[in-house]
C-alpha positions as a printed Julia matrix, in Angstrom:
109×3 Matrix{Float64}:
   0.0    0.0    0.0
   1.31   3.51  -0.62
   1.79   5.47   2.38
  -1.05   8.24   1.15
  -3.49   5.73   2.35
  -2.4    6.65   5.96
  -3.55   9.6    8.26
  -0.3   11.34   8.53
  -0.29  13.81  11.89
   2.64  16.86  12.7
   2.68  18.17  15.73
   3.05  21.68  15.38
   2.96  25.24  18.18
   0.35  27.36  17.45
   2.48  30.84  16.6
   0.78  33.71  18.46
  -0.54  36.42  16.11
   2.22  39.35  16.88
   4.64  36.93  15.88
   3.4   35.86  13.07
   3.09  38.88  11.71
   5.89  40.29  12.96
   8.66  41.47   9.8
  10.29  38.52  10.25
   7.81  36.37   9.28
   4.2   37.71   7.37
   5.05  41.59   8.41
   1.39  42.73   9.31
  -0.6   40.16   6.54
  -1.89  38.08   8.31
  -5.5   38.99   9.58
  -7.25  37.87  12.4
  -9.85  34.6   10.71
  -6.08  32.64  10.1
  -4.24  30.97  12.81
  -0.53  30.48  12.16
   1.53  27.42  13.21
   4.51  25.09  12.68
   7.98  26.37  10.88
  10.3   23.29  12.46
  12.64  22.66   9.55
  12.21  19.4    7.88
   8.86  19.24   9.69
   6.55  21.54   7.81
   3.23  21.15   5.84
   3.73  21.09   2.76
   1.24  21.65  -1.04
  -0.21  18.87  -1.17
  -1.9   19.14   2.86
  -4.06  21.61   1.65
  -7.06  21.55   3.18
  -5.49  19.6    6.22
  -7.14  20.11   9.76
  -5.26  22.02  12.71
  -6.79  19.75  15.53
  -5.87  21.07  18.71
  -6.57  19.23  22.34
  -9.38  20.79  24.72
  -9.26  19.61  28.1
 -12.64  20.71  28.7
 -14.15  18.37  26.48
 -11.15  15.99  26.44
 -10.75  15.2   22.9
  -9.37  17.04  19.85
 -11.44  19.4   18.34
 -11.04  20.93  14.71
  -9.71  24.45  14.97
  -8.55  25.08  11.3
  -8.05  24.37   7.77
  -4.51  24.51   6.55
  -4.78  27.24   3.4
  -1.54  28.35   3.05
   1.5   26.16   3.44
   5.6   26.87   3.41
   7.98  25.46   1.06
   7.51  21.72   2.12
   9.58  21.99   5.15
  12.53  24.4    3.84
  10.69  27.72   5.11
  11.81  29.85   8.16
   8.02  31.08   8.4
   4.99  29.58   9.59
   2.06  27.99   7.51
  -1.27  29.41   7.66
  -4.84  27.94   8.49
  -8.06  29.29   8.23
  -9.62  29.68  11.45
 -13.1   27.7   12.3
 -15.72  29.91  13.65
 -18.31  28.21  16.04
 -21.1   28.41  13.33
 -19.13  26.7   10.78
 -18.18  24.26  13.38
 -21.18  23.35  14.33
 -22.56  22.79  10.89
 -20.0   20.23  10.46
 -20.91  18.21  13.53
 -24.27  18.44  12.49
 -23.44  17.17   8.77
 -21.07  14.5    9.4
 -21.95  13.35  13.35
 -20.12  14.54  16.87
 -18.26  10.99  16.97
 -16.73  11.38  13.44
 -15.61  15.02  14.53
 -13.84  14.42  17.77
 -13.17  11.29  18.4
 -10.27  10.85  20.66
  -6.98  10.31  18.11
């Protein structure tokens, strides 16, 4: 089997906004609906994640919840600067549990 058949996870910090757009990395760009993370060398998102999830760990609810949709990746691991997800609002999070069921959204990884 190729390995594209496999859920591939990175674990990656969530960059705080004045970082991330601080000059050294999106200088001001990036606005306040995207949530930046990542930028370890060699461990990066890369084109073809598009459209990957940015799951993040509540302890309230104990399970990983969906925070954002990767829409703008780095250089496949070769970039200084964090990638870019677009952040998921409560609305559009609930119409996803809604569509596709709360056990399919966050079940425990």
């Amino acid at each position: 089997p190729s390995k594209r058949q496999y859920i591939h996870y990175l674990s990656s910090p969530i960059i705080n906004s004045e970082e991330c757009n601080s000059t050294k990395h999106y200088n001001g760009m990036i606005t306040e609906d995207k949530i930046c993370a990542g930028y370890k060398e060699s461990e990066n998102e890369c084109y073809s994640d598009e459209g990957a999830p940015l799951m993040c760990f509540s302890n309230a609810s104990e399970s990983w919840e969906l925070q954002g949709i990767l829409s703008h990746p780095e250089n496949c691991g070769s970039s200084p600067h964090p990638a870019t997800y677009s952040s998921i609002d409560l609305k559009l999070r609930s119409w996803i549990t809604n569509t596709i069921g709360k056990e399919a959204f966050i079940r425990n990884l």
